[in-house]
N, C-alpha and C positions, 0 to 999 in steps of 0.2 A: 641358449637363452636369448632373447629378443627384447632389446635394447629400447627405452621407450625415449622420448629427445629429453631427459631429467635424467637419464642415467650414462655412464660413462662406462671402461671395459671392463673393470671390477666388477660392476654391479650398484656402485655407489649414486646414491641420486645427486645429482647438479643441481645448484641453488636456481632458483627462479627468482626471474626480475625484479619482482614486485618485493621478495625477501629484501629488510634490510638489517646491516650491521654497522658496526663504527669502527673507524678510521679515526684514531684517537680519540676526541671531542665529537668530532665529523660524525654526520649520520649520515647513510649511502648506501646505495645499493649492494646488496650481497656480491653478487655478480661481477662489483665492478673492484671491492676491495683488493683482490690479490697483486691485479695490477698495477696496482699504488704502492703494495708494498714490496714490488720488486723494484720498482724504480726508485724508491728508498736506498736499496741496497744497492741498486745498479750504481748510486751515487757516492755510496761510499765504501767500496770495497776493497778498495787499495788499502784503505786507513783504517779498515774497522778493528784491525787486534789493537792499533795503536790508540784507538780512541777507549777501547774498554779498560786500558791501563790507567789511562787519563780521568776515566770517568770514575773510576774505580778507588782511585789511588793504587792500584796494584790489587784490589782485594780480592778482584775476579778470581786471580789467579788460587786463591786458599777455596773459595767454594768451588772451584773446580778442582780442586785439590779432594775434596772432601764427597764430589760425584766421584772418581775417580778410585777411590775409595770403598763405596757403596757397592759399585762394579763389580769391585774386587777379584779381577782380572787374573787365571791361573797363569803361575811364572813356572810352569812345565810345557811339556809337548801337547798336550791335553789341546785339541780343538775348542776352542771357542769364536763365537759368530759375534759381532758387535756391531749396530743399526745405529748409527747418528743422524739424525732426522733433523731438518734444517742446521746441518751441520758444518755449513759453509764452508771457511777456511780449513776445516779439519781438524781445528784446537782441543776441541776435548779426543776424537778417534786417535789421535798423536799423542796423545795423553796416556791412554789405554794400552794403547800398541807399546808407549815405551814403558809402562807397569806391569805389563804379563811376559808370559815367554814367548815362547817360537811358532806355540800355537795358536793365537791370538791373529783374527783377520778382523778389521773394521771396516763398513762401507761406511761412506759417508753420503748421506743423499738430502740433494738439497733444490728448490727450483728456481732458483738463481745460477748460471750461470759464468756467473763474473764473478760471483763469490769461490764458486766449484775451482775456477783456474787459478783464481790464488792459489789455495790448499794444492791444487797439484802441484804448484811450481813448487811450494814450500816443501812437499814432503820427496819431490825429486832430488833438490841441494842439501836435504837432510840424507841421503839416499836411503830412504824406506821406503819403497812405493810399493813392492810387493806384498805389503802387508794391509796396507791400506787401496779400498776401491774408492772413487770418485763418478756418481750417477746423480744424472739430474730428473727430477722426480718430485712428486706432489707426497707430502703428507696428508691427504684426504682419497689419495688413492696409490697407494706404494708400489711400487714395483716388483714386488717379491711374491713367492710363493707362502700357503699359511705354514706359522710351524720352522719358519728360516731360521730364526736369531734366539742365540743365551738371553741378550741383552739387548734394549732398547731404549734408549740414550736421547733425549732433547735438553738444549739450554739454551733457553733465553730464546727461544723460538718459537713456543706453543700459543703466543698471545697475537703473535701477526698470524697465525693460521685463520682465514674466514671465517670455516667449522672447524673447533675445535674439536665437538664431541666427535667427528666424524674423524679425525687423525688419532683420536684415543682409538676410537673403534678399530681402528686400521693398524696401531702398534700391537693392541692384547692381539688384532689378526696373527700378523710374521712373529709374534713371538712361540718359543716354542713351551708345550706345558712346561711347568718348572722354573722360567724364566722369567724376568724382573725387569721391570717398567720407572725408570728413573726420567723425573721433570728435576731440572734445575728453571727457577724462574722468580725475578723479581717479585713482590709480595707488598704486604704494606708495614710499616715502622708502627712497632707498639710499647716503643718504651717512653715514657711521658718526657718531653723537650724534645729530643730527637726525632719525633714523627716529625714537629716545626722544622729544626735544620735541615731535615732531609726535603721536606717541602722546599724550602727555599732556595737549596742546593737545584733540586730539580727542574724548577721551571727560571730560574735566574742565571743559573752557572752554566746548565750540560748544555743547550743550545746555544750562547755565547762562544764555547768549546768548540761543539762542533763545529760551527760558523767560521771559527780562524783554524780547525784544523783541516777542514774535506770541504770548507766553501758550500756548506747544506746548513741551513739552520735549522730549514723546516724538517728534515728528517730526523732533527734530534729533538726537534720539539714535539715530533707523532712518538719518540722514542717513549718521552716522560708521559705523555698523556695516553699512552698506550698502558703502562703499566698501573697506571690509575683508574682505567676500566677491566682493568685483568682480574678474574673471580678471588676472592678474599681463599685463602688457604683451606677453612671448610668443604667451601662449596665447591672449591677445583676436586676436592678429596672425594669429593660426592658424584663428579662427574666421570672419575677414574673409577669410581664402585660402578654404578652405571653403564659404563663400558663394558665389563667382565672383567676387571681386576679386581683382585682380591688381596685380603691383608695391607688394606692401603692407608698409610701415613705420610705424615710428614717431620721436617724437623727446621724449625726457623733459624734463621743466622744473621749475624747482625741487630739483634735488636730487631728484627722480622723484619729487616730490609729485602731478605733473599730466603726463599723458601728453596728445601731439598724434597720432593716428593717421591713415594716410592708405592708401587703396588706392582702383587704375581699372578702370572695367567698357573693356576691349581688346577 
């Protein structure tokens, strides 16, 4: 195949210049987005599980409870493949690995690497590492073969991807038929008063936070206004039918704080 300068070694086209997208509020170049949001991470990678506790109250931990779940991870020898796509630290692949059995490998692929070496350290003092891989790697052009993975696993990652539609396309790719395409992702609040507290919470609190815990304010503030441009539960649902998944739902949590999305490559 003969690569034209829009395309990459997938096949995948490269955004051009002139393309643009947002960087939270920001409007800016396609092109230029990715780089921003790793130096987002690059800034707070030491801190980020602690800050999701923080920002959370702990709640992170029950909706990934609840991906985890979805997964439903076999606790036999049975092979299972599991894809964590901006999976950073490795929190949810560590998740999986300790809810299945012996057969159960997670890669965890992400393109930050300052996020990647946490998760290895963490899953080396945990001593699991042979269960879990650690690869650095673009969600708009994955690394894999088509056809790789049970499962296909993001959270809280799909909204800093550039093209999104192009990382959907790219998960129904490495999936194999039969296999199941789970979004954990921020969403919007639809229970009448709560939408306000969570508003307030959002652009008043989580940056303050951030700021006294990882010295970034503005990274927490692209955090909240990221997920204020993030496609309303619908229309993500509609982008994952579009892709080639199929049977695609969702299921909101929180008073539609957090959305569980799910669709199958059939």
């Amino acid at each position: 195949m003969v690569l034209s300068g829009n395309e990459n070694w997938s096949g995948c086209v490269m955004p051009r210049s002139a393309e643009q997208t947002h960087f939270g509020y920001e409007t800016m170049p396609l092109a230029d987005k990715q780089a921003r949001v790793d130096s987002v991470f690059h800034s707070v990678a030491r801190r980020y599980d602690l800050m999701n506790d923080l920002m959370s109250g702990g709640l992170h931990r029950a909706w990934k409870d609840a991906l985890v779940t979805a997964v439903n991870p076999p606790k036999s020898e049975r092979p299972f493949a599991l894809l964590d796509v901006a999976g950073g630290t490795g929190d949810i692949a560590l998740r999986v690995v300790e809810a299945g059995g012996p057969g159960i490998h997670a890669t965890v692929c992400d393109i930050n690497e300052d996020m990647l070496s946490v998760g290895r350290k963490r899953v080396e003092k945990l001593g699991c590492a042979d269960a879990l891989t650690f690869m650095q790697g673009n969600a708009e052009a994955l690394p894999f073969p088509d056809k790789s993975f049970d499962c296909v696993a993001i959270a809280f990652g799909v909204r800093n991807v550039p093209r999104i539609a192009q990382a959907l396309s790219q998960a129904h790719r490495v999936l194999k038929t039969g296999g199941r395409f789970l979004c954990l992702e921020f969403s919007h609040a639809d229970v009448p008063g709560l939408d306000t507290l969570y508003e307030l919470y959002s652009f008043n609190v989580i940056p303050r936070l951030g700021a006294a815990v990882t010295g970034d304010r503005e990274a927490y503030q692209y955090l909240v206004e990221s997920i204020r441009k993030f496609p309303a539960p619908k229309a993500f649902a509609r982008m994952l039918t579009d892709a080639g998944l199929r049977r695609v739902s969702f299921t909101p949590m929180t008073g539609g704080v957090v959305a569980l999305h799910s669709g199958w490559r059939l």
